[in-house]
C-alpha positions as CSV (number, residue, x, y, z in Angstrom):
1,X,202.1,-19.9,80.2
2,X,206.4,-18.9,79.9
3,X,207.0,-16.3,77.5
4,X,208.8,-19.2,75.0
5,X,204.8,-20.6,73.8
6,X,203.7,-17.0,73.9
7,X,206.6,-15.7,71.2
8,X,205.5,-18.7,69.5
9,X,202.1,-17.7,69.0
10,X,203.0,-14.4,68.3
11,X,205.4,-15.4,65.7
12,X,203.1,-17.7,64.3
13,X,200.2,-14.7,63.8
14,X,202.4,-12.6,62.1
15,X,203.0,-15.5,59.9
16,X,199.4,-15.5,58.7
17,X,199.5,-11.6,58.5
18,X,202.5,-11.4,55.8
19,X,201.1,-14.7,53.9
20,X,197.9,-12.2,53.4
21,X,199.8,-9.7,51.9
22,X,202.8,-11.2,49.8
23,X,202.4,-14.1,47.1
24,X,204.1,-17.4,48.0
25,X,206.1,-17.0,44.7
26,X,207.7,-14.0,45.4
27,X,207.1,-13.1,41.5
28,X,207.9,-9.6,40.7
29,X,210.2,-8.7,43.8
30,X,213.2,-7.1,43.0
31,X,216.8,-7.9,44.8
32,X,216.6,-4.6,46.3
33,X,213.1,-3.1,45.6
34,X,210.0,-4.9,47.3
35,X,211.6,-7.9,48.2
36,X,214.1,-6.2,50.3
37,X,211.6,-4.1,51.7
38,X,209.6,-7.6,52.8
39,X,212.5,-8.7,54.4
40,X,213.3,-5.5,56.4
41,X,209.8,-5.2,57.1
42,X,209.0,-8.7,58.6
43,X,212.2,-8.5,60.8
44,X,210.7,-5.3,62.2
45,X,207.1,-6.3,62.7
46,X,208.7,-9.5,64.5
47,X,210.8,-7.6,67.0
48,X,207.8,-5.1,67.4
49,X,205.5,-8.0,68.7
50,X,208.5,-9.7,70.5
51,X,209.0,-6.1,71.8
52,X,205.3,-5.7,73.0
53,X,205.1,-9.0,75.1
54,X,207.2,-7.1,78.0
55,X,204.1,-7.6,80.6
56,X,203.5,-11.5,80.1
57,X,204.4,-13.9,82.7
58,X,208.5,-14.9,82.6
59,X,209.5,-11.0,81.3
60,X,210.4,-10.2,84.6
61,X,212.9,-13.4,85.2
62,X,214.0,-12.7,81.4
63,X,215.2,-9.3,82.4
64,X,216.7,-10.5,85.5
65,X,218.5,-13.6,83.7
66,X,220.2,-11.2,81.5
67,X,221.5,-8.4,84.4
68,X,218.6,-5.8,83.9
69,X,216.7,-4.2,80.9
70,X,218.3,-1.0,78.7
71,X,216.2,2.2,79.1
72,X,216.3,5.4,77.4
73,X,218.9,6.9,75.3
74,X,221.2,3.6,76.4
75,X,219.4,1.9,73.7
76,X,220.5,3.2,70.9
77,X,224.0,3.5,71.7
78,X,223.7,-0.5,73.1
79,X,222.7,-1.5,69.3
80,X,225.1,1.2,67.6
81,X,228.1,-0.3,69.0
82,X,227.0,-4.0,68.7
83,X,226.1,-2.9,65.2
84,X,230.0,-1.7,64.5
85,X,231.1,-4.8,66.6
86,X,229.3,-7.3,64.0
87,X,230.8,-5.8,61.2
88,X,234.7,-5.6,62.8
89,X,234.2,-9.1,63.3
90,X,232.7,-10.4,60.0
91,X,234.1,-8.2,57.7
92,X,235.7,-10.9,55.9
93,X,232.0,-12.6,55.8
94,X,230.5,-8.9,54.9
95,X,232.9,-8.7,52.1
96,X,232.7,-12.4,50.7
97,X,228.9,-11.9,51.1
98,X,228.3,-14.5,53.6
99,X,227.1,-12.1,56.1
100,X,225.3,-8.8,55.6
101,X,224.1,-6.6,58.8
102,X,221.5,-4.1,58.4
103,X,220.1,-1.4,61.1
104,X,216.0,-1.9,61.7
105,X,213.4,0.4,63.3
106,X,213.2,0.4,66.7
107,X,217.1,0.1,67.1
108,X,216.6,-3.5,65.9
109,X,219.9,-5.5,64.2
110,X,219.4,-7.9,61.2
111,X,221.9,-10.7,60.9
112,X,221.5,-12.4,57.4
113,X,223.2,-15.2,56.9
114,X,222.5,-16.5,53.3
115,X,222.1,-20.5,52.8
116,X,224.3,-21.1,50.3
117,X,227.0,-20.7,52.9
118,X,225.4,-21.9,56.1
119,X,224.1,-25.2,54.6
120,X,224.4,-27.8,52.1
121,X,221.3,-27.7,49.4
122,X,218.5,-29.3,51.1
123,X,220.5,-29.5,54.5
124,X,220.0,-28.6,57.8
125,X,223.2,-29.4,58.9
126,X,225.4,-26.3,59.3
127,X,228.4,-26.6,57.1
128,X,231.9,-27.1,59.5
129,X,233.5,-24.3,57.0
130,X,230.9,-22.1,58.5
131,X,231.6,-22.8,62.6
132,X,234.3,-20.0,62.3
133,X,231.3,-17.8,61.7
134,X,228.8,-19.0,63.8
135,X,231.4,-18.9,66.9
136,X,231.8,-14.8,66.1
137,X,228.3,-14.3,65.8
138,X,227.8,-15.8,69.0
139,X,230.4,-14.3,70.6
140,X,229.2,-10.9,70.3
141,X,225.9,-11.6,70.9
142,X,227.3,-13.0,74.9
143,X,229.0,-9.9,74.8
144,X,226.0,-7.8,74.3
145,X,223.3,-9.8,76.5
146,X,220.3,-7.3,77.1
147,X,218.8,-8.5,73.4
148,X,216.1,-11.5,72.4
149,X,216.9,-13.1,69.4
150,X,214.7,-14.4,66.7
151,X,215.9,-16.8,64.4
152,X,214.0,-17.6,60.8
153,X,215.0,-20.2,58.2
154,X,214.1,-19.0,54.3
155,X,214.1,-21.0,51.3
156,X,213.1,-20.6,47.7
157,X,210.2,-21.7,46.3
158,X,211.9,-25.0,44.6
159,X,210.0,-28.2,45.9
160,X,206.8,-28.1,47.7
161,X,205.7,-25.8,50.6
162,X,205.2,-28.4,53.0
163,X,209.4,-29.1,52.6
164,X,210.2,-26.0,52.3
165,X,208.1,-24.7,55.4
166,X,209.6,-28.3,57.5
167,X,213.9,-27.5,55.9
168,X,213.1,-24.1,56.7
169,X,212.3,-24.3,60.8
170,X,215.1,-27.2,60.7
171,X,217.4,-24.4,59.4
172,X,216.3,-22.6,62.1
173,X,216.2,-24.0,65.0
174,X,220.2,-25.8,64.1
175,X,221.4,-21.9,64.0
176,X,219.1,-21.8,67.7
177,X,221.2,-24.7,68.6
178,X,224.5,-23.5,67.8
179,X,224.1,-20.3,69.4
180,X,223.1,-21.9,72.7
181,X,225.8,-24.6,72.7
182,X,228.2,-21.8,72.1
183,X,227.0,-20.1,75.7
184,X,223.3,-17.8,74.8
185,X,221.3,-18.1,77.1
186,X,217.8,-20.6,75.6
187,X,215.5,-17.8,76.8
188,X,217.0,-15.3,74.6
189,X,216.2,-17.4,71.8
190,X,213.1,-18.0,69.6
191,X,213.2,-20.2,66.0
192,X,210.7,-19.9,63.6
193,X,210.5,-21.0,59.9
194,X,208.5,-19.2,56.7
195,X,209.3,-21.4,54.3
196,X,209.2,-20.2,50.7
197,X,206.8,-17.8,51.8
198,X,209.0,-14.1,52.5
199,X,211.3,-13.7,49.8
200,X,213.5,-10.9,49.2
201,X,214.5,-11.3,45.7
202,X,212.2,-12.7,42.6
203,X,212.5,-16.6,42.2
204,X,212.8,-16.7,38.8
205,X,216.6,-16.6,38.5
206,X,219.4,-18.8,40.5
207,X,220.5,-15.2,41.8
208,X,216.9,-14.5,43.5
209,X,216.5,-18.0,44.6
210,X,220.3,-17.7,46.1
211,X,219.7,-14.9,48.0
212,X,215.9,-16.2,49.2
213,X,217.4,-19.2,50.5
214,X,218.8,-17.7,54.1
215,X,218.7,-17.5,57.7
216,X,218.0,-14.3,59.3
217,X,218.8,-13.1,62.9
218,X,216.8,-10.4,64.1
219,X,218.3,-9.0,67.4
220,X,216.1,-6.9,69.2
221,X,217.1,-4.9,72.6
222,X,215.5,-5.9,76.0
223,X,214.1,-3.0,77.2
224,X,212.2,-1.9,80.4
């Protein structure tokens, strides 16, 4: 089996693990109390299991497609300066709140990209006033090659969870697209989509449902 199914399957439990512990509704989450904390915490329990996979079949051509794994102290210096890279380049985006960047664990990145920006309502087309963006995410993500990258479409909870769960893996896998038509490399890459089911701000106000309808990037170093 290549390493792509087996991120999938991965990506897929951890699904069923956070659906356990977090109501679909998001009711009672604060913009930057539990919610937040759900959204940090899921980017970091995905690279963690993205992270652990290192000894299944197609690591090894992974590390040498990329030039080599990071080791050691290199690691967090890798992340550091790609961290201060992102926000040179999109500090426009930072400031307009298009873009935020936030440091995970395990010298993991978080690229949040909210959907009110990216896409149209009920789109999964990227919006052309967004390409600008896109071009300078992917740009420093080439620059800085030693990383995996996994991509996951949010929405509120307006509509039913079979839409949601189908616009958000659309979402999703358009940003995957992007990225590799812009020159990153497929096996880098991994889409996935959560639907209404992770939100990081309560749904009861256009504000929450705003900020729950997003894409994340969670960039996470390839390591030996």
């Amino acid at each position: 089996m290549s390493l792509r199914p087996l991120k999938r399957l991965a990506l897929s439990a951890l699904a069923a693990v956070i659906l356990v512990g977090c109501a679909a509704d998001g009711s009672g989450l604060t913009e930057t109390g539990a919610g937040a904390a759900i959204g940090t915490a899921t980017g970091a329990a995905a690279g963690a299991i993205i992270g652990s996979m290192s000894a299944n079949a197609g690591r090894g051509a992974l590390i040498g497609a990329v030039g080599g794994a990071l080791a050691g102290t290199a690691v967090g210096a890798y992340m550091e300066n790609q961290r201060r890279d992102f926000e040179r380049a999109l500090a426009d985006e930072i400031a307009a709140g298009m873009i935020s960047i936030q440091q995970l664990p395990n010298d993991q990145l978080l690229v949040r990209m909210t959907g009110a920006t990216a896409f149209e309502i009920d789109s999964d087309r990227i919006q052309p006033g967004f390409f600008s963006t896109m071009d300078k995410i992917a740009a420093i993500v080439n620059r800085y090659g030693k990383t995996e990258l996994i991509v996951s479409g949010h929405t509120d909870n307006t509509g039913s969870a079979a839409h949601n769960q189908g616009l958000s893996e659309r979402r999703a896998s358009a940003v995957q697209r992007y990225l590799e038509a812009d020159g990153v490399l497929p096996q880098r890459i991994v889409a996935f989509g959560f639907g209404m089911n992770q939100p990081i701000a309560s749904n009861a106000t256009e504000a929450g449902r705003r900020l729950n309808r997003r894409v994340d990037i969670t960039i996470v170093p390839i390591t030996a």
